[in-house]
C-alpha positions as CSV (number, residue, x, y, z in Angstrom):
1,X,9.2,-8.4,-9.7
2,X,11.8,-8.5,-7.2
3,X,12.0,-6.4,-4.3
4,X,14.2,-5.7,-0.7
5,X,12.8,-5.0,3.1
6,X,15.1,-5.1,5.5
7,X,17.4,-7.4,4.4
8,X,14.9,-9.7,3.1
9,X,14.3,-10.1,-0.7
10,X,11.0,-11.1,-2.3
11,X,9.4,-11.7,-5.6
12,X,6.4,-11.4,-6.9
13,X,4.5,-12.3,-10.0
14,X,4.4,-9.0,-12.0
15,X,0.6,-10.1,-13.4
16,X,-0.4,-9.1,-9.7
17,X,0.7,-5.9,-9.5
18,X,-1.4,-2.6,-10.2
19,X,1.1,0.2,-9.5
20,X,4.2,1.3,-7.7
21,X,3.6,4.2,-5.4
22,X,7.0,6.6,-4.0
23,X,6.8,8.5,-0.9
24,X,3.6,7.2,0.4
25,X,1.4,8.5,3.4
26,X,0.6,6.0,5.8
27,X,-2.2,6.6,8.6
28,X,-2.2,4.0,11.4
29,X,-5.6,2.7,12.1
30,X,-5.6,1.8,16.4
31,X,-7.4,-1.2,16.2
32,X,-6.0,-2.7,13.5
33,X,-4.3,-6.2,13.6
34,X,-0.7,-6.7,13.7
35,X,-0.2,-7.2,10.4
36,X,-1.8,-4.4,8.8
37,X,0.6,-1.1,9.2
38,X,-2.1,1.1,8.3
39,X,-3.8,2.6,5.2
40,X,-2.9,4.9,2.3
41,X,-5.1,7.0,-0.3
42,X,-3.5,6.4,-3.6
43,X,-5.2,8.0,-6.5
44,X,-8.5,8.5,-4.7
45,X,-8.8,5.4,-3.0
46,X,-7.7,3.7,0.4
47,X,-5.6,1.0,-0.1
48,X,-5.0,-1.0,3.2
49,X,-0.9,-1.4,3.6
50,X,0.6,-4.9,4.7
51,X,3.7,-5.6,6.6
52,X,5.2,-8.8,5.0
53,X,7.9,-8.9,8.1
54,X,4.8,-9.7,10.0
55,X,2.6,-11.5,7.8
56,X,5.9,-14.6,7.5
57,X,6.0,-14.2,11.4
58,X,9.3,-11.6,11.2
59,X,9.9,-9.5,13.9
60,X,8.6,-5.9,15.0
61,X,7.8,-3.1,12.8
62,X,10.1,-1.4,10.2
63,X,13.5,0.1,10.7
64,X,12.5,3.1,8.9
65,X,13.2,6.6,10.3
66,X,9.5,7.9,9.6
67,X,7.3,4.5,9.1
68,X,4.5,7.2,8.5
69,X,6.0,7.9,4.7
70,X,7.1,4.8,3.4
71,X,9.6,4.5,0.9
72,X,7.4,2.7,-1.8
73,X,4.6,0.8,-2.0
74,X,3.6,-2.4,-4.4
75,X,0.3,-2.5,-4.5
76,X,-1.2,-5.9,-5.1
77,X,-4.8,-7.3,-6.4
78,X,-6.8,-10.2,-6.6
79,X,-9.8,-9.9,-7.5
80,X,-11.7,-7.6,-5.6
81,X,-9.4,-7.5,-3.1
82,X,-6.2,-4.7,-3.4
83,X,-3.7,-4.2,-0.7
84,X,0.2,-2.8,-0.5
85,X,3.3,-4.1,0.7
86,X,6.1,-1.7,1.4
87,X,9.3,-2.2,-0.6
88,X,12.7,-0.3,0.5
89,X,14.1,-1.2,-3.1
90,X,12.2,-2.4,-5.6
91,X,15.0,-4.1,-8.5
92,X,12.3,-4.4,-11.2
93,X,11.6,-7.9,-13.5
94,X,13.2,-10.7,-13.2
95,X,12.7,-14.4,-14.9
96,X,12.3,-17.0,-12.6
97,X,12.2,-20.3,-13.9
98,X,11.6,-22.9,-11.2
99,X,14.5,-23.8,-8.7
100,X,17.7,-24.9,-10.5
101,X,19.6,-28.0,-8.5
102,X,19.4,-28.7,-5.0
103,X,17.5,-26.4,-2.9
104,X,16.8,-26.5,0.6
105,X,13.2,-27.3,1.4
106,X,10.9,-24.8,2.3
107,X,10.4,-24.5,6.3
108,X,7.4,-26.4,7.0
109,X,5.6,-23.5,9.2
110,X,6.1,-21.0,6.7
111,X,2.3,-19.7,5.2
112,X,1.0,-21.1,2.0
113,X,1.9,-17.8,0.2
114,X,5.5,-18.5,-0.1
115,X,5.7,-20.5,-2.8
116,X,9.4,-21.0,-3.4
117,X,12.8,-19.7,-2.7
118,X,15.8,-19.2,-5.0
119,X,18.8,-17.6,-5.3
120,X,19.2,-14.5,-7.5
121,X,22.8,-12.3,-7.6
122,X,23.7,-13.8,-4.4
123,X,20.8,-13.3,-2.5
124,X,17.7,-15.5,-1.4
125,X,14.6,-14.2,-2.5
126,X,11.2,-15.7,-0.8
127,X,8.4,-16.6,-3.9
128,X,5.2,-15.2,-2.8
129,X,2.0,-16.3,-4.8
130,X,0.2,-13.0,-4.3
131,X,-3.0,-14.3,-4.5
132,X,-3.0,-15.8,-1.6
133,X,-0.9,-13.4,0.1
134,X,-3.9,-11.0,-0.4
135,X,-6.5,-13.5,0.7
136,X,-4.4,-14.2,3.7
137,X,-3.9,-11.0,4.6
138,X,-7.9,-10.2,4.3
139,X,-8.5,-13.3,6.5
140,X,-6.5,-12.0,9.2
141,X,-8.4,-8.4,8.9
142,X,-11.6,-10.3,9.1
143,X,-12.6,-9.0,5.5
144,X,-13.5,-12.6,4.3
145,X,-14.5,-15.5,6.9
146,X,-11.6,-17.8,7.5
């Protein structure tokens, strides 16, 4: 599943995805790491919501007029781990079959959940394996030991 923050494009494998959530609430937690822009009750349960901007080492928070109703959010799972990532545009399924030709190499300090990148309709869309996206993301909450 593709899907646009910022002007960033990412994809995702769709077998990692629970749901799609419009017009979320978001409720900042104080002492919450960087990376985490708060937490969202979505059919009954709290379901922690990730910036990817700062999980690759982007900058700052989102250039959204409210960033306390976000415009939608994918939420992820992996195991027993679930967690969100806030999509501007989601573009829906699309087949990604390895990089075709020459591509540049991926940056050697970016984090072991960008898998690849490739070009789709004239953008560059960053791979992410969501798996360890989620891990990640609960190592730097301090919900699993690093």
């Amino acid at each position: 599943m593709v899907l646009r923050l910022g002007q960033r494009w990412f994809a995702v494998d769709v077998k990692a995805i629970v749901e799609v959530a419009l017009q979320s609430q978001v409720t900042r937690v104080p002492t919450a790491p960087s990376h985490i822009l708060g937490v969202a009750t979505l059919r009954g349960r709290l379901v922690t919501v990730v910036g990817l901007e700062q999980m690759i080492g982007g900058v700052g928070m989102l250039p959204l007029e409210n960033p306390a109703t976000l415009p939608r959010l994918l939420v992820l799972r992996d195991g027993a781990y679930e967690m969100a990532v806030v999509a501007e545009e989601i573009h829906g399924m699309v087949e990604y079959g390895g990089a075709a030709g020459p591509q540049p190499a991926r940056a050697a300090d970016a984090p072991d959940f960008v898998r690849d990148e490739f070009d789709w309709q004239g953008n560059r869309v960053t791979l992410l394996d969501a798996s360890l996206l989620v891990a990640a993301a609960a190592r730097l909450a301090g919900v699993v030991p690093p």
